[in-house]
C-alpha positions in Angstrom: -120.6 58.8 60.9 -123.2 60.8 59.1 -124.7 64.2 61.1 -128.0 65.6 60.2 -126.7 69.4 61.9 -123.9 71.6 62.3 -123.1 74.2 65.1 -123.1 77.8 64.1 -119.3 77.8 64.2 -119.1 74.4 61.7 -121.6 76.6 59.3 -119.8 80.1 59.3 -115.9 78.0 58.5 -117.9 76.2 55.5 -119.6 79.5 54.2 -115.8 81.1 54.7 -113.9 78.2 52.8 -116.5 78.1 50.2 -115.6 82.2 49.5 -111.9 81.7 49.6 -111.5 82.7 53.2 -109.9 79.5 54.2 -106.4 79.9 52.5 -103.4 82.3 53.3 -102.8 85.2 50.5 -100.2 84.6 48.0 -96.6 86.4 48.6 -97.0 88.0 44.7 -100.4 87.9 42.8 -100.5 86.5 39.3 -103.4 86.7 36.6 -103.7 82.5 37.6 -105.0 83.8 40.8 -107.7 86.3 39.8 -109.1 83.8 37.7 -109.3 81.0 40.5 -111.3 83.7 42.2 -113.4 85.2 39.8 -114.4 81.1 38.8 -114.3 80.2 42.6 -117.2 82.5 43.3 -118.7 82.5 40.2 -118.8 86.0 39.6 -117.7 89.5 40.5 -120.6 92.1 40.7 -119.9 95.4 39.5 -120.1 98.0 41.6 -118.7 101.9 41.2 -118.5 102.7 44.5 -116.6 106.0 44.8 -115.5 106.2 48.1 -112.4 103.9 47.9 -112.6 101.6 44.8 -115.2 99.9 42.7 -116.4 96.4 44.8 -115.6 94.3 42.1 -112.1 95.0 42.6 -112.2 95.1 46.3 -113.5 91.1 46.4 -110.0 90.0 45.1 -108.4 92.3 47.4 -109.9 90.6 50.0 -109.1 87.2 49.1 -105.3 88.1 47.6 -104.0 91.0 49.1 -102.5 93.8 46.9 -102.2 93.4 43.3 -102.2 95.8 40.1 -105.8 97.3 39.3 -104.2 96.8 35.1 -103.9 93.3 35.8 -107.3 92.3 36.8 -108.3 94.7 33.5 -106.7 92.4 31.8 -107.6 89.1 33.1 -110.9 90.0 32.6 -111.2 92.2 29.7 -108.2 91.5 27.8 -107.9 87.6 27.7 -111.2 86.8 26.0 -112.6 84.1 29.3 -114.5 86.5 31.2 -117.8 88.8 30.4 -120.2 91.5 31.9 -123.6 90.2 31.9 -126.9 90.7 34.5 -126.3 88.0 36.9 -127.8 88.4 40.2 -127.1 92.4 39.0 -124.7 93.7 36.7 -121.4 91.5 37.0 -118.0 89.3 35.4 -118.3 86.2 35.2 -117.1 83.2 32.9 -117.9 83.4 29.3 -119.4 79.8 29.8 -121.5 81.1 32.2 -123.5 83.3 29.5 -125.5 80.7 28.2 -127.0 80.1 31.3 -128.1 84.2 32.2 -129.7 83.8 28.7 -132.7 84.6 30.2 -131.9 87.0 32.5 -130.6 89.0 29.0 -133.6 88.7 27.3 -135.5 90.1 30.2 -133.6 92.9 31.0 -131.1 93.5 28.2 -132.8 96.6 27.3 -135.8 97.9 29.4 -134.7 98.8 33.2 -136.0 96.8 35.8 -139.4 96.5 36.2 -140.6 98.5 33.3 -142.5 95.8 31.9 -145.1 96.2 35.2 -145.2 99.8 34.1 -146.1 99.3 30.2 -148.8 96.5 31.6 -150.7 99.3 33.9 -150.9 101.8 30.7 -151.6 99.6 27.7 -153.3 102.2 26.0 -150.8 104.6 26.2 -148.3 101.7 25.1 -150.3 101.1 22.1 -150.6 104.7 21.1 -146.5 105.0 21.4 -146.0 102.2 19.3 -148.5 103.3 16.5 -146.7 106.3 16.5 -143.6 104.3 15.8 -145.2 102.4 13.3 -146.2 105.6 11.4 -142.6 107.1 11.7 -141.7 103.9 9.9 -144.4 104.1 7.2 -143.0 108.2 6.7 -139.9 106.6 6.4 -140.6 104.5 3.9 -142.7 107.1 1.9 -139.6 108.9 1.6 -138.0 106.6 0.1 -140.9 106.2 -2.3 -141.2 109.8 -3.3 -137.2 109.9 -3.4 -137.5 106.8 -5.7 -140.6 108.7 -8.0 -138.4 112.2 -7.9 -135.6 109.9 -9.7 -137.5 108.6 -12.3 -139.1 112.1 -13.3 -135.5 113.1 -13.6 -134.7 110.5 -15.8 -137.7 110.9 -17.6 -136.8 114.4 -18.9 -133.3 113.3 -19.8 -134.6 110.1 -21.7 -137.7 112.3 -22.9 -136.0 112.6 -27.1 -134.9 108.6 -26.6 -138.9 108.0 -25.5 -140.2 110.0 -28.5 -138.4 108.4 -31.0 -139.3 105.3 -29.4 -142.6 105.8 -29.9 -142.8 107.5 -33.8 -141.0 104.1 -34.5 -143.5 102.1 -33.4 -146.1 103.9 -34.5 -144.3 103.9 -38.1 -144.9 99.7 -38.0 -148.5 100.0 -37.5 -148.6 100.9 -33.3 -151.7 102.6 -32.3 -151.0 105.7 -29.8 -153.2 103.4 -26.9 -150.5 100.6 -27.7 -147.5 102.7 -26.9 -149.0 104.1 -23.8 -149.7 101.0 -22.5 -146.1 99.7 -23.2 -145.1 103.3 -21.5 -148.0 102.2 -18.6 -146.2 98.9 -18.2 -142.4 100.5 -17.8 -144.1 103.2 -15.4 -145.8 100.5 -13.4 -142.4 98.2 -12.7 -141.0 101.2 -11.6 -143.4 102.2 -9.2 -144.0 98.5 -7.9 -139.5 98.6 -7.5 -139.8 102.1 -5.5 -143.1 100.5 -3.3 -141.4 96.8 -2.7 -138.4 98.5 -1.6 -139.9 101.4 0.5 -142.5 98.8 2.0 -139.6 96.3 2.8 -137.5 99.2 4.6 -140.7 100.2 6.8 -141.0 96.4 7.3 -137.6 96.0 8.4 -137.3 99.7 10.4 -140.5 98.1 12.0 -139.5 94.8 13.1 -135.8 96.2 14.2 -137.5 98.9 16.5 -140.2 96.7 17.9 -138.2 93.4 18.0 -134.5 94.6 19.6 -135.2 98.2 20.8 -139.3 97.6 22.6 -138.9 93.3 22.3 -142.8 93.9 21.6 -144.2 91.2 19.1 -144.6 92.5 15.6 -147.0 90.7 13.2 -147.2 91.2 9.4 -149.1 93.7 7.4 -149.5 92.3 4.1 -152.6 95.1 3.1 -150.4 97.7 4.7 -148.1 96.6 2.5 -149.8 96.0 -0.6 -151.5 98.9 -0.5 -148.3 100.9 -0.3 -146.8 99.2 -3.0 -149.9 100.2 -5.1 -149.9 104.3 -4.3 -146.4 103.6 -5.4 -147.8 102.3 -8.8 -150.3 104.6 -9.2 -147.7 107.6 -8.6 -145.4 106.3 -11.0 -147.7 106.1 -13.6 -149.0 109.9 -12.5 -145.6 111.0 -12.8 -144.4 109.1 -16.2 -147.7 110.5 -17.8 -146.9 113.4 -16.7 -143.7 113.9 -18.7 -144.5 111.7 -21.7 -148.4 112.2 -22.6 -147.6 114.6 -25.5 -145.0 112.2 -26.7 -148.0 110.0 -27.6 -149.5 112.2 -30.1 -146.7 113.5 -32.2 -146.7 112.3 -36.0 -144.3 110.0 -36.8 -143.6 111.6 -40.0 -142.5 114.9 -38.6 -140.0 113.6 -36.2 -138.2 111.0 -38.9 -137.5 114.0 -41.0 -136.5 116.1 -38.3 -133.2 113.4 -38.1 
């Protein structure tokens, strides 16, 4: 016979069974019983209570009796089936649980609680933090850029006999002095567009890393940012490889040949 109701008594033995109150303790606690418990209740949340013991050891207690603190340690850390994750708050809980909390992870997995209310009362001051970030990235990545240019210079003065006798032989077949600077112009160029790609893609990927996993703010592509980075690194390059070869260009070819 079916009942619609349930005394106060009825409700408070159900709500007890379902906890694990409705069973004796065991005479000698084994690792099979802390994980009937953890699974029975679904999880354990963590709490570091000083005063006796932390709660998520406690809720065992209270079902088991006495048991090793280095045994639960291990049931839950060691064996690979349980996790920490924010449940209801911070807590254990079965690793095929996780999926489920995904959620609550993505919500919370870096920014305390309710910190997203704050950033959306001071948008201003949230756009002005994260264009700051954005310019530490694009430092970042000039750095790298002016590292890159301070490289080539360096190996423009070692290579600088190797790039005049490059040029008195072309000029000895019939090279004019604007043809080997522009084949000097091209070389100076690829450089400077390898230093900018590779400075732009390491402010593009600082960028996305910080805003994505660190703020979980959208980030949106900058291709003129971009290009226009990659281009002062071309334009550099070429500043600094005329620098250090622009009186190659106008030695005779004569003069060097006999000079070997």
């Amino acid at each position: 016979m079916s009942r619609s109701d349930l005394s106060l008594s009825e409700a408070r033995r159900i709500a007890l069974a379902a906890q694990g109150f409705d069973r004796p303790r065991p005479g000698r606690v084994t690792a099979d019983h802390l994980r009937r418990v953890i699974r029975r209740l679904g999880l354990l949340q963590i709490d570091y209570v000083n005063v006796l013991s932390p709660a998520h050891y406690q809720v065992p207690f209270s079902r088991l009796g006495p048991y090793p603190r280095t045994q639960f340690d291990k049931v839950v850390y060691g064996s690979g089936e349980f996790t920490e994750q924010w449940a209801h708050e911070a807590s254990i809980l079965p690793v095929e649980t996780w999926p489920l909390l995904r959620h609550r992870m993505q919500a919370h997995r870096v920014r305390p609680w309710g910190f997203e209310k704050l950033m959306a009362q001071i948008p201003e001051y949230v756009a002005s933090v994260l264009d700051q970030i954005a310019l530490a990235m694009r430092l970042v990545a000039g750095l790298s850029v002016l590292s890159g240019l301070v490289v080539m210079a360096g190996a423009l003065s070692i290579t600088r006999y190797q790039r005049l006798y490059e040029s008195v032989i072309l000029k000895a077949l019939g090279a004019t002095r604007g043809f080997v600077g522009r084949v000097f112009a091209v070389e100076y160029a690829l450089l400077g567009a390898g230093a900018g790609l590779g400075g732009t893609a390491l402010a593009g990927v600082l960028a996305w890393a910080v805003l994505r996993f660190a703020l979980e703010v959208p980030w949106s592509w900058a291709p003129v940012t971009l290009a226009l980075g990659v281009l002062a690194a071309i334009v550099l390059a070429l500043a600094v490889g005329f620098l250090g070869t622009h009186r190659l260009l106008g030695q005779k070819p004569l003069g060097v040949l006999r000079s070997e």
